[in-house]
ChimeraX commands (.cxc) that place a marker at each C-alpha (Angstrom):
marker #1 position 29.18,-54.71,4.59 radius 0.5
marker #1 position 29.11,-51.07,5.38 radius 0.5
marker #1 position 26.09,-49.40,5.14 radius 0.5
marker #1 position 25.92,-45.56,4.54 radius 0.5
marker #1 position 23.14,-43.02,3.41 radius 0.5
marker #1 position 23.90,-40.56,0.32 radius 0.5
marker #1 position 22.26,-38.34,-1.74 radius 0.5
marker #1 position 22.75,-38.45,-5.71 radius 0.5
marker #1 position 21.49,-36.69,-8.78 radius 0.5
marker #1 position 20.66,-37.90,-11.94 radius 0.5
marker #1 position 23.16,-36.68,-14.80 radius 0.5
marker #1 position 22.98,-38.07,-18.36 radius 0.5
marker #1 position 21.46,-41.34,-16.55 radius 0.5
marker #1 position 24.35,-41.83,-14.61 radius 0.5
marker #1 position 23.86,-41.06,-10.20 radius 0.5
marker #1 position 26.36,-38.67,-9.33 radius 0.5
marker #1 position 26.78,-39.00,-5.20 radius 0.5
marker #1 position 26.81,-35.69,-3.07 radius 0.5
marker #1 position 30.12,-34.43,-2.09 radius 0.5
marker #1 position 32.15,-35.14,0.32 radius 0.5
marker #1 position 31.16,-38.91,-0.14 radius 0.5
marker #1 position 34.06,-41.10,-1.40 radius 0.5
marker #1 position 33.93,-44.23,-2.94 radius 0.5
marker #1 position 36.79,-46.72,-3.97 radius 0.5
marker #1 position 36.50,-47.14,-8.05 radius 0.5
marker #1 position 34.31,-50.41,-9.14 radius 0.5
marker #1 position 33.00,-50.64,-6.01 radius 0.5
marker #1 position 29.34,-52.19,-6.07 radius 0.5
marker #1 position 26.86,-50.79,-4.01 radius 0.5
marker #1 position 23.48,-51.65,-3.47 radius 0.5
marker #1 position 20.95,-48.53,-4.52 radius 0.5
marker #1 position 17.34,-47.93,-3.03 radius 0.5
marker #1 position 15.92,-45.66,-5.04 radius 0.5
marker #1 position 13.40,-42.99,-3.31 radius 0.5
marker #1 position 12.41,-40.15,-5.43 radius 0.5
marker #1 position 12.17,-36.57,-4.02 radius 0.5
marker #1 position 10.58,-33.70,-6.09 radius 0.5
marker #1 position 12.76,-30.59,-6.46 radius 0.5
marker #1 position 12.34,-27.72,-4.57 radius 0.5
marker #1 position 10.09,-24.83,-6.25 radius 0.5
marker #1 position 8.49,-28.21,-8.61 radius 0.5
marker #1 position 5.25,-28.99,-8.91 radius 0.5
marker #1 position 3.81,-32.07,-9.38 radius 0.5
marker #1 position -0.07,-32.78,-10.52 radius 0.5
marker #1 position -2.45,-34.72,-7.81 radius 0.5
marker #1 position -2.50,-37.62,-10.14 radius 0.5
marker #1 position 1.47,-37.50,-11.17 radius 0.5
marker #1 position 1.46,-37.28,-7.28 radius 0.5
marker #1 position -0.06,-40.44,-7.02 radius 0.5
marker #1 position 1.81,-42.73,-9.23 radius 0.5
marker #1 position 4.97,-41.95,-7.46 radius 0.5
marker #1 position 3.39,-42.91,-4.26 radius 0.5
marker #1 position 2.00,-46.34,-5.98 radius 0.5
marker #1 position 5.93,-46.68,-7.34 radius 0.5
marker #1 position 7.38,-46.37,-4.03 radius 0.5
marker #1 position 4.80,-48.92,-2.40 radius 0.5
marker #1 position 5.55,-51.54,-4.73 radius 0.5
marker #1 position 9.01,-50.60,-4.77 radius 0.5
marker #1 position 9.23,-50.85,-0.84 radius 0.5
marker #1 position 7.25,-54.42,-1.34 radius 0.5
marker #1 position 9.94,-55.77,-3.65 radius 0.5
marker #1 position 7.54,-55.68,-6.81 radius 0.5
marker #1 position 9.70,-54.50,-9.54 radius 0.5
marker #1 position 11.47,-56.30,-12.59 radius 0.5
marker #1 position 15.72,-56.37,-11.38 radius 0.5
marker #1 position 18.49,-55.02,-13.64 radius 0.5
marker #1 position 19.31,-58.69,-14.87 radius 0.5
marker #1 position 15.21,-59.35,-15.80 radius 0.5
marker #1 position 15.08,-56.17,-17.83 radius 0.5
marker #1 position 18.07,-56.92,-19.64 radius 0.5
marker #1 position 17.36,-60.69,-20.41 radius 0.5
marker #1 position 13.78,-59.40,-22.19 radius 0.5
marker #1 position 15.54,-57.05,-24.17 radius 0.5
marker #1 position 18.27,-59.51,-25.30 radius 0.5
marker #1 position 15.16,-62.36,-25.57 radius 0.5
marker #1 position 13.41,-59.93,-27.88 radius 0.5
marker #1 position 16.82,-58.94,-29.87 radius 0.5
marker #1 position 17.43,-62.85,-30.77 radius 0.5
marker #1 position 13.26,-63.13,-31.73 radius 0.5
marker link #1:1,2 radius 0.2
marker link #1:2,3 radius 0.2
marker link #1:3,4 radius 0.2
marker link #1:4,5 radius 0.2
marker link #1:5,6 radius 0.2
marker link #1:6,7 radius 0.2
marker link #1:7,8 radius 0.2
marker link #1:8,9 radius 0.2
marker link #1:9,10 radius 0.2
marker link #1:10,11 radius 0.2
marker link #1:11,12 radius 0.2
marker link #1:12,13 radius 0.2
marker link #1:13,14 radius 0.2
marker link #1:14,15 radius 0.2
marker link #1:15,16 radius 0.2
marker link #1:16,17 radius 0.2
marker link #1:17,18 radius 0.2
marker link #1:18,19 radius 0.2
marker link #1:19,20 radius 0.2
marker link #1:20,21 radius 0.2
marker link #1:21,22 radius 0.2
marker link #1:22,23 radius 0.2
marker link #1:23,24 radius 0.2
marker link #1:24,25 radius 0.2
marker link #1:25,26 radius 0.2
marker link #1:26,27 radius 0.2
marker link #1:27,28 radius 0.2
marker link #1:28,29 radius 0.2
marker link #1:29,30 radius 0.2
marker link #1:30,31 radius 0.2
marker link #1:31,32 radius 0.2
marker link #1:32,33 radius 0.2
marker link #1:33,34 radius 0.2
marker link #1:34,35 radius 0.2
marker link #1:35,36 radius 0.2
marker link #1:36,37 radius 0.2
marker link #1:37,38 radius 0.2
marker link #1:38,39 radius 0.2
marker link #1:39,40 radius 0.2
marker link #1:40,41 radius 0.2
marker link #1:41,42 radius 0.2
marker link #1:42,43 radius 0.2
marker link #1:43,44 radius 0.2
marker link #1:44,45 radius 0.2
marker link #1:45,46 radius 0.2
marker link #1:46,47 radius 0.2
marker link #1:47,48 radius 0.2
marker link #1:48,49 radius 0.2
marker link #1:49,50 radius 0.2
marker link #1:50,51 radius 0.2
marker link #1:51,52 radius 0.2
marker link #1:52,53 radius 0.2
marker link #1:53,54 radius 0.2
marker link #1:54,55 radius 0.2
marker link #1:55,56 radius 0.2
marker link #1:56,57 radius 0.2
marker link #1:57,58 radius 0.2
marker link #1:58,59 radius 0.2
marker link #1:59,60 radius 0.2
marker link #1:60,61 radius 0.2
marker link #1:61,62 radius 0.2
marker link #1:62,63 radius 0.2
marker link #1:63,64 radius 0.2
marker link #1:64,65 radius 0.2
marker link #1:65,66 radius 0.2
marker link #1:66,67 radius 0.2
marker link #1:67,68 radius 0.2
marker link #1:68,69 radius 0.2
marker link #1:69,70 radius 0.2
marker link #1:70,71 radius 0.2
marker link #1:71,72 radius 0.2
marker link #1:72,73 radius 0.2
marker link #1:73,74 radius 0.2
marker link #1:74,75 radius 0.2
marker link #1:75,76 radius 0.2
marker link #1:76,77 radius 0.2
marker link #1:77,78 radius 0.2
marker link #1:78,79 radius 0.2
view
């Protein structure tokens, strides 16, 4: 496996990877997510906060995966 750092945006939910980065179509990559706050935004003390909590328990593997989200939703669906 080849590891490499990028930057992406955001764009209609989809990440769209800097230039200059090129990636062979359906490849699968592996995505940790760290956000960053825009130049020239601000972000309220307590907004400040919860994305510091995120990241900690996002750095100490306490999150719900892709495949766990989806299974609730279809579990809910079929209820």
């Amino acid at each position: 496996m080849k590891a490499m750092r990028m930057k992406a945006r955001v764009v209609g939910n989809t990440l769209v990877v800097e230039e200059g980065v090129s990636l062979p179509e359906g490849a699968e990559v592996e995505v940790d997510v760290v956000l960053s706050v825009p130049e020239g935004v601000e972000v309220d003390e307590e907004t400040a906060r919860e994305l510091e909590l995120a990241q900690q328990e996002a750095d100490a593997g306490d999150f719900v995966s892709e495949e766990e989200v989806w299974a609730d939703i279809e579990a809910r669906r079929r209820a």
